[in-house]
N, C-alpha and C positions, 0 to 999 in steps of 0.2 A: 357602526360597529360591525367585525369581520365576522361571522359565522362561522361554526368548526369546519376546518380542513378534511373531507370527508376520505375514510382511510382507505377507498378505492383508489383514489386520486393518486396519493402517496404511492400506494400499493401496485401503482404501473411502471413503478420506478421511471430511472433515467439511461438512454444512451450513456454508457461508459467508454472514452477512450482510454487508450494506450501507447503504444508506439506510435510516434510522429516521425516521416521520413519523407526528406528532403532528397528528390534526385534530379539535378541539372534544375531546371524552371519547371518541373513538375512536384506536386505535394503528396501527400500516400498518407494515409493512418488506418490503425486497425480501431474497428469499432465493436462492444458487445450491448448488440440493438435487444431489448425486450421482444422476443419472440422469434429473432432470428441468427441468436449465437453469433461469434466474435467473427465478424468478415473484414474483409480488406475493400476501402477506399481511396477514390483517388477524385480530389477537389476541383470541382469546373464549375460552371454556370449550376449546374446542380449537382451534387456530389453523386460519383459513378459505383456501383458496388461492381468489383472486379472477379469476386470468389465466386462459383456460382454452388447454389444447395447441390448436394450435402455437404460439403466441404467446409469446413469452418476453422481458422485460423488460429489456431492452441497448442501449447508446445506442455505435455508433462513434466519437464527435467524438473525436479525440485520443486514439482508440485504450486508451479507460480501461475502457469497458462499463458503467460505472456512471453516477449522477447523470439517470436516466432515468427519473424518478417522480415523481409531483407526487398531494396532495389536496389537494379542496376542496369543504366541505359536502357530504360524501359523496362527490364524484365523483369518478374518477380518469384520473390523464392520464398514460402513459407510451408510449416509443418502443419498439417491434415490434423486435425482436433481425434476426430475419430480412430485413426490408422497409427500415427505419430511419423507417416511417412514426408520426405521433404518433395516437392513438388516445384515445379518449372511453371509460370505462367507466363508465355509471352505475349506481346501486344494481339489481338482481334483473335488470341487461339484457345484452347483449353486448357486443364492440368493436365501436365504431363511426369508421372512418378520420376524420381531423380535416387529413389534407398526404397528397397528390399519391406513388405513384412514380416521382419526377422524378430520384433522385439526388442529394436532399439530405438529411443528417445532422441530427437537431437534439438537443439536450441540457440540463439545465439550466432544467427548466420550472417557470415560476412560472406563477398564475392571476393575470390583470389582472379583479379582481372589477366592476369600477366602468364597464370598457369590451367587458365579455363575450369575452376575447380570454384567448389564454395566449403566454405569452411566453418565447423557449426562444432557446440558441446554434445559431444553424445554421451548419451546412458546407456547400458548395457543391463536390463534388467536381469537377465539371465546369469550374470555374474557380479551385478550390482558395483559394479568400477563405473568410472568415469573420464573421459579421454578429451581431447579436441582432433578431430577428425576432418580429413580432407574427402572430399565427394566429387568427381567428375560428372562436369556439365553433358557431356557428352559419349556418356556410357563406363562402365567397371565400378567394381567395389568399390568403398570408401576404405581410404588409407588414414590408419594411425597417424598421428604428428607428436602428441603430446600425452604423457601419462607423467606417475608419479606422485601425484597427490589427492588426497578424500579428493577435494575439490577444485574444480576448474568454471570460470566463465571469461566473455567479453573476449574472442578470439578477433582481435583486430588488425591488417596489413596494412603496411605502408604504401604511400602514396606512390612508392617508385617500386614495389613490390618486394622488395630486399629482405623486409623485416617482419615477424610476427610477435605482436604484444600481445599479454593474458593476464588474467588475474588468477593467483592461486592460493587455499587456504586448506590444515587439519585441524583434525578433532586435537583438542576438545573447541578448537576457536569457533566462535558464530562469525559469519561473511561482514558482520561490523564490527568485529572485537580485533582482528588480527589476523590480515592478506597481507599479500606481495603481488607486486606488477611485475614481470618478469617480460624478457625480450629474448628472440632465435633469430638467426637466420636461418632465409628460407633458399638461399642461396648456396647453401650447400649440399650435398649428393645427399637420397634418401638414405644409402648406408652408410653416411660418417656421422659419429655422436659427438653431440657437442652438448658444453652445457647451457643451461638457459643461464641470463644474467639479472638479478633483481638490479630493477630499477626504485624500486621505493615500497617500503610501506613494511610487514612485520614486527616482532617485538613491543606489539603492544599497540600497535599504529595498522590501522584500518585505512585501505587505498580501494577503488572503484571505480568502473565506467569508463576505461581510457580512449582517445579519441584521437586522432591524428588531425591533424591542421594540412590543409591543400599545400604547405609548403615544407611537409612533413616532419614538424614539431609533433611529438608526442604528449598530449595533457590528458588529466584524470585528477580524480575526485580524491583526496585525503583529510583524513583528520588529526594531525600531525599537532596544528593549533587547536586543539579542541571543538574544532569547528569544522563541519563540509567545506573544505574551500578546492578549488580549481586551483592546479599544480602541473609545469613542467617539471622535467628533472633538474634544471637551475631553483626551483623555489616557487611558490604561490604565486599566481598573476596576480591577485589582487588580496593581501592578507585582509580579512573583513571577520568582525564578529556576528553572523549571521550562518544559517544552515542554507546550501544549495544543493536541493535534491532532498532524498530519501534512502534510508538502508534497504539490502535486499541482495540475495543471491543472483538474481539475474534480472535485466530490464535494461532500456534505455538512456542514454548516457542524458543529466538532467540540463548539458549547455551543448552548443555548437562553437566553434572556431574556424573562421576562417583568414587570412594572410594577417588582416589588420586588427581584429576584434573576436573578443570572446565575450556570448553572449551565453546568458542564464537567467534562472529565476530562483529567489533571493527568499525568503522565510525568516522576519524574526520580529517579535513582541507583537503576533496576530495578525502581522500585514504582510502582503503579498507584493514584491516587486520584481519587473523587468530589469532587469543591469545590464548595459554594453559596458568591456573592460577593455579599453584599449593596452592591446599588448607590448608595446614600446615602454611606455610609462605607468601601467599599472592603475590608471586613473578608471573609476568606475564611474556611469553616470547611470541617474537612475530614468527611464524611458516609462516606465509606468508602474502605479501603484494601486493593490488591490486590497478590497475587505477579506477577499477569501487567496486563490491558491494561483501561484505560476508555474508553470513547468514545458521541459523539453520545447525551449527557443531554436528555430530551425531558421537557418538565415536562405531565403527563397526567393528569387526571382524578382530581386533591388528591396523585399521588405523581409520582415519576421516575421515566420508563425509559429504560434506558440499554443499548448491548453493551457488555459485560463478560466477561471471560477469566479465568483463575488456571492455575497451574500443574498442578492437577487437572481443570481442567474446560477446555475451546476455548472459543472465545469463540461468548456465545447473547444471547436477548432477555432484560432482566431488569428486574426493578421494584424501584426501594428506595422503602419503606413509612416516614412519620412514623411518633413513637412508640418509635423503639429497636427495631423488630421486626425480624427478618431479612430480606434483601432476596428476593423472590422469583422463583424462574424461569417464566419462559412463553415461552419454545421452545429445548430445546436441542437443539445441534449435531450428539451422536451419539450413541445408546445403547451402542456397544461402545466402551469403553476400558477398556484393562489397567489391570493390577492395582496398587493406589491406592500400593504401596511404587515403583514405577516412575513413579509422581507426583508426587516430593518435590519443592518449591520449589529451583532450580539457584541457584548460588552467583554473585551478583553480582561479576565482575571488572570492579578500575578497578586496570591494568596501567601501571607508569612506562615508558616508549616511549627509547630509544635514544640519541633527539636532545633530550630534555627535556620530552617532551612527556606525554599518558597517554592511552590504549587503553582500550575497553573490552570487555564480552561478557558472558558467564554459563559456567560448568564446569557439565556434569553429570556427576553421581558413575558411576562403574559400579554395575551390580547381576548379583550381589554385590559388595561393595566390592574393593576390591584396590589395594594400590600396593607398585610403581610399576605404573601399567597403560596398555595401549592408545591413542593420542587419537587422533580425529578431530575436525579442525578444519574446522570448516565456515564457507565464505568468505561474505564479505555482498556482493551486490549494489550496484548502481551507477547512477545517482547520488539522495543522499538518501536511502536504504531505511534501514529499522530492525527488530531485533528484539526482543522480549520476552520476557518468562520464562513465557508463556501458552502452553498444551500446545499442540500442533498433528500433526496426524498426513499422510501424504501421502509424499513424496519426500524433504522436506527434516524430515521426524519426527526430536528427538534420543533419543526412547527406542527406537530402534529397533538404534541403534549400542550406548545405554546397556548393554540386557538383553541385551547380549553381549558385556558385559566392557569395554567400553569407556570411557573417558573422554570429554565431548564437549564442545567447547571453540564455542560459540555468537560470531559475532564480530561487537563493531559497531564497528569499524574506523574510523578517522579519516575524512571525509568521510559519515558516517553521521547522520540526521536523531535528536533525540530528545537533544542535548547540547548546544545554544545554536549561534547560525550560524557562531562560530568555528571548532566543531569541524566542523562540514559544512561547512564553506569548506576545510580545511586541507590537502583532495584535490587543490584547485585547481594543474595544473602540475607533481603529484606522480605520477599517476595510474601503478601496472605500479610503483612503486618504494613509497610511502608506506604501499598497501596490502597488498603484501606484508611489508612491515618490521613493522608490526603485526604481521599473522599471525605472525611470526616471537618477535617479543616477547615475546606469549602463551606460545608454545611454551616457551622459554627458561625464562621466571616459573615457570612450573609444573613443569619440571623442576628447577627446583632447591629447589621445594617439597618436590621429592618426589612429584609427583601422578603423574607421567608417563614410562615408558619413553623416553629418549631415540635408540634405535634402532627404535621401532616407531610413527613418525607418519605418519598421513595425511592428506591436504586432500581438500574438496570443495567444489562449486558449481556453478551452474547458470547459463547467460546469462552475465551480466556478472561473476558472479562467478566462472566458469570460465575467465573472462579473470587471475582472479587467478588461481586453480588454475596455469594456464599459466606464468603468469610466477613463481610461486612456485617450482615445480619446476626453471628455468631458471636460477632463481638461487641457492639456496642450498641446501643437503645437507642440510637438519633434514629434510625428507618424503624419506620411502621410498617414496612413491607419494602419485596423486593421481585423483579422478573430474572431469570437467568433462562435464554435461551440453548438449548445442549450444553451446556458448561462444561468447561475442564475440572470434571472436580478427582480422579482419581489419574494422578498427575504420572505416576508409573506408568498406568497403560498405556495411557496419552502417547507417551515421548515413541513409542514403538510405532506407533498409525500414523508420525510426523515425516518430513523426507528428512534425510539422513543429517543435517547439519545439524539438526536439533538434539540430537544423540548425547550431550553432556548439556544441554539449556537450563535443566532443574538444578545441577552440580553449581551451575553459576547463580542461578535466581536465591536457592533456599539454604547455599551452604549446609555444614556439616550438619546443622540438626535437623531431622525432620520432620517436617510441620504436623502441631497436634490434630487429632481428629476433630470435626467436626460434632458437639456435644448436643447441641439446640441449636433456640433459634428467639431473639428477642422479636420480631417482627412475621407477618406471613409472609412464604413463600408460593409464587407461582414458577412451574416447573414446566418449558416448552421443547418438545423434543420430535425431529424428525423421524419416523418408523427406517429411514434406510440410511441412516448416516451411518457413516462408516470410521469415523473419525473419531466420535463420543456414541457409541451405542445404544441403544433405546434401553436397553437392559442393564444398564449401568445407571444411566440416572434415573430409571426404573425401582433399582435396587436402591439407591439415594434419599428419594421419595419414600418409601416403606421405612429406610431406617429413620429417618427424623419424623416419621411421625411414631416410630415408637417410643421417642425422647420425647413428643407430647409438643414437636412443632407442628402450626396450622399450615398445612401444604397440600396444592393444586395439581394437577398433574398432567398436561393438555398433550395430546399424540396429535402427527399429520402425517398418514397416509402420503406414502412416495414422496416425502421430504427427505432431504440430507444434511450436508451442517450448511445450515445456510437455506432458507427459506426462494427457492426458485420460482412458483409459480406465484401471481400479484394476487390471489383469492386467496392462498396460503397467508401470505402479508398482510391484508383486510380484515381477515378473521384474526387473527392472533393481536393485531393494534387494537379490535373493536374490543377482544377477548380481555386484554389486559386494562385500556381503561374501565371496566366493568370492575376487576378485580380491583382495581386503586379505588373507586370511588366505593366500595365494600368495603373495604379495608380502612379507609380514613372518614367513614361514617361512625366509627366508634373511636370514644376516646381511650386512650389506652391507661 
């Protein structure tokens, strides 16, 4: 029998990557290592850290930290976490600044090979616009290229330099409701206007991540069939009902293409696959399949690399090899994880929903097993997120509740990215009612499986999902209790601390009426809240707390000292997992 998962362990979390970059036969990614902020990598016999302290690789545009690396012929260009300056690293030398601390943000950098310049999203916090900016390698200002809209990312050139493609989107659209890919030339004098030409996507059609092919075919991400699929301007390479990739204002494109093949990682009904698509004929084959998550296939020096997750392993850098061989690792995420029987592959749930609809998530079993037993339902965030059945350790870890008897009910909720735009549309209007009914479903299903105590459930979540936790308790008697880590519960203020795309998000989630207040509370509440978030204010869910205990809810109220949204240090993490099973097993010591 496996012994509880102790919540330091968890609480050291995992290397996180990100950008994965492919240049000539060398590999590149950026990593954000527990204790040494987001640096740049480059893959040998041992993986090399290229950034040196303080320097740490993070781009603020839109408030994502990612999409802030770029190579080329060895050199490398990425934006200063601290400064938000763009910086030169050439082979054996240091940084060398490349933009001004003026206040401007840039992100999103491609190399203009043909005009010695580099080309990135800038922000202009000063005027709060947004541009695609050209930056000379070799000294001057950065010159304007592109204005015109709220929003800009994915400034990409062609292979023969001719051409520049972009993604652009306004309010009230979110970067997955409704872009355009749009094309310039670059070939023409800085003073003649011309205008840009949509290449695809608007009117209700969400386009992303375009990518040139070595033989300067242009593909990118749409969802045109209801689904992420990879798209020339002829049409889908491969029309598939499966999601490739992820929504998001800015990040890495989730395939590679090169002359023959286009390669990606594939998402649907819990499993995770490798697909090669041959461009000719459309034909997908599948190269490998996962219990958890694939993403950003880089075709590298005769094989793929690609991040890759499973239920046993967090997701690291890995290489699949021609030949049938096994795919190999070269960096993984974390040498401590428990014990490999608290690593089983979780049970993909597709739950019938109330109204007709279907739900979905992952169970994790307890260990030991037991039924009826425990659940903890863990709410998904908002809007677009998605989970996988790839291990992950941290605050929102499900072996952590598992290896204490627990049931763990992982949820990706109607409005959840990873199930065609219908189902990420189906929040719209619903939001505080649709996502809790879910949660609710789940619970039901599995009690009448059998899996589950229906006197001992609890919810949790974090942000946006502690908006569900909230409303979840408010409405229905299935939870005995619930955690909400800084929650979004006063959803006005919210939208204003968000980066700008968010600006109409509530207009689409809650539609015309707006959601009633908060009354009580059928279940206890524990309330976690960082003293320096800036996001959700300590004095907001502060005021929260006071008023639902004057409604005569049982509510907790736990502060941390130099936290923010999002729990940074692993002693922070420790305390607050120890804090809350303490709180469940009080909670569900009485019967109600």
């Amino acid at each position: 029998m496996s012994a509880s998962v102790p919540a330091r362990l968890l609480a050291a979390g995992t290397t996180e990557f990100s950008e994965l970059i492919a240049d000539g036969h060398d590999l590149y990614w950026v990593e954000d290592a527990p204790g040494h902020g987001r640096r740049l990598m480059r893959a040998g016999r041992t993986a090399e850290c290229l950034t040196p302290p303080p320097y740490t690789v993070e781009s603020h545009v839109y408030g994502g930290g990612v999409a802030a690396a770029t190579i080329a012929d060895g050199t490398a260009y990425f934006v200063d976490g601290a400064t938000q300056r763009v910086f030169r690293l050439a082979p054996g030398g240091a940084p060398e600044p490349l933009t001004c601390d003026d206040g401007r943000r840039y992100a999103d950098l491609t190399v203009d090979r043909t005009r010695d310049r580099l080309l990135a999203v800038c922000e202009d916090t000063a005027s709060s616009s947004i541009s695609i900016s050209a930056i000379p390698l070799y000294g001057g200002p950065p010159r304007t290229l592109v204005t015109g809209h709220d929003f800009l990312s994915a400034p990409r050139v062609s292979p023969d330099g001719s051409t520049l493609a972009y993604i652009a989107w306004d309010h009230p659209s979110m970067p997955w409701d409704s872009t355009g890919l749009y094309t310039v030339s670059l070939d023409r004098p800085p003073t003649e206007r011309q205008a840009a030409r949509l290449i695809a996507g608007g009117d209700g059609v969400a386009v992303r991540r375009p990518r040139w092919s070595p033989d300067g075919v242009l593909h990118f991400m749409s969802d045109r069939s209801g689904w992420w699929n990879i798209h020339t301007e002829s049409g889908p390479v491969a029309a598939m009902t499966v999601e490739m990739g992820e929504p998001g204002a800015i990040g890495a494109a989730p395939y590679d293409a090169n002359e023959r093949h286009v390669v990606t990682g594939a998402w649907s009904g819990g499993t995770g696959t490798l697909l090669r698509i041959d461009r000719a004929s459309g034909t997908a084959e599948v190269l490998l399949r996962t219990s958890g998550q694939i993403d950003q296939p880089r075709f590298a020096a005769g094989s793929i690399a690609y991040l890759g997750g499973s239920a046993g392993e967090p997701i690291g850098v890995w290489e699949h090899r021609p030949g049938g061989r096994p795919p190999r690792r070269l960096r993984r995420a974390t040498e401590q994880l428990p014990d490999r029987v608290l690593r089983a592959a979780p049970e993909s749930l597709s739950v019938p929903a109330r109204d007709g609809g279907t739900t979905h998530g992952y169970l994790y079993r307890p260990v030991p097993a037991r039924r009826p037993a425990p659940l903890v339902v863990m709410a998904r965030g908002w809007p677009a997120e998605m989970t996988t059945g790839t291990y992950r350790a941290g605050l929102t870890a499900p072996l952590f509740w598992a290896s204490r008897g627990y049931a763990v009910a992982d949820l990706n909720p109607r409005g959840s990215n990873g199930y065609g735009r219908h189902y990420r549309e189906a929040l719209n209007g619903r939001l505080g009612e649709l996502d809790v009914a879910d949660a609710v479903d789940v619970v039901r299903f599995l009690q009448a499986r059998g899996d589950v105590d229906p006197a001992r459930v609890v919810i949790r979540g974090c942000g946006a999902a502690g908006f569900t936790v909230l409303r979840a308790l408010n409405t229905d008697e299935v939870f005995a209790a619930g955690t909400a880590y800084h929650p979004w519960h006063d959803l006005d203020a919210l939208v204003s601390e968000l980066p700008g795309f968010y600006a109409h998000l509530l207009d689409r989630l809650t539609g015309a009426a707006p959601l009633p207040p908060l009354t009580g509370l059928h279940g206890s509440l524990l309330l976690v809240q960082g003293l320096a978030d800036q996001i959700t204010p300590a004095r907001r869910t502060e005021a929260l707390a006071d008023d639902l205990r004057s409604r005569g809810a049982e509510v907790e109220f736990m502060t941390l000292t130099g936290e923010g949204h999002g729990l940074a240090r692993p002693e922070a993490v420790a305390r607050c997992l120890e804090a809350e099973a303490a709180f469940y097993a009080k909670a569900l010591s009485t019967t109600r």
